[in-house]
Phi, psi and omega in degrees: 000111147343179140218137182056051171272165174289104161301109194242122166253085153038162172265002183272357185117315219287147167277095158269169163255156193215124171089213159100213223210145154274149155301340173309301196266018162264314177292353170287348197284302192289329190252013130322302160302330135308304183323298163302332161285333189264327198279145130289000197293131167253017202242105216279341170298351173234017291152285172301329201261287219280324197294351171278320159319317178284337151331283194270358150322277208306002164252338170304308166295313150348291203272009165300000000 
């Protein structure tokens, strides 16, 4: 399941969903933003690495 997919209606009426976002890559988004707020790192591949890192933490717990 996405988050924030595009909604598209059919020619039959019907609402799909299309697209969107995995949680994975909203929480590296959201914690890219911590990252950058918190940080000196200018190096945006390492920048990228821990916020996906910190990413799949918050889903590693998540399944707890």
């Amino acid at each position: 399941m996405n988050i924030f997919p595009d909604r598209i209606v059919d020619d039959s009426g019907q609402i799909r969903l299309h697209g969107g976002l995995t949680l994975r890559d909203y929480l590296a988004v959201e914690a890219m933003k911590a990252v950058i707020a918190k940080t000196k790192l200018q190096n945006e591949v390492l920048i990228a690495e821990r916020a996906y890192l910190l990413a799949d933490a918050m889903l590693g717990e998540r399944e707890k």
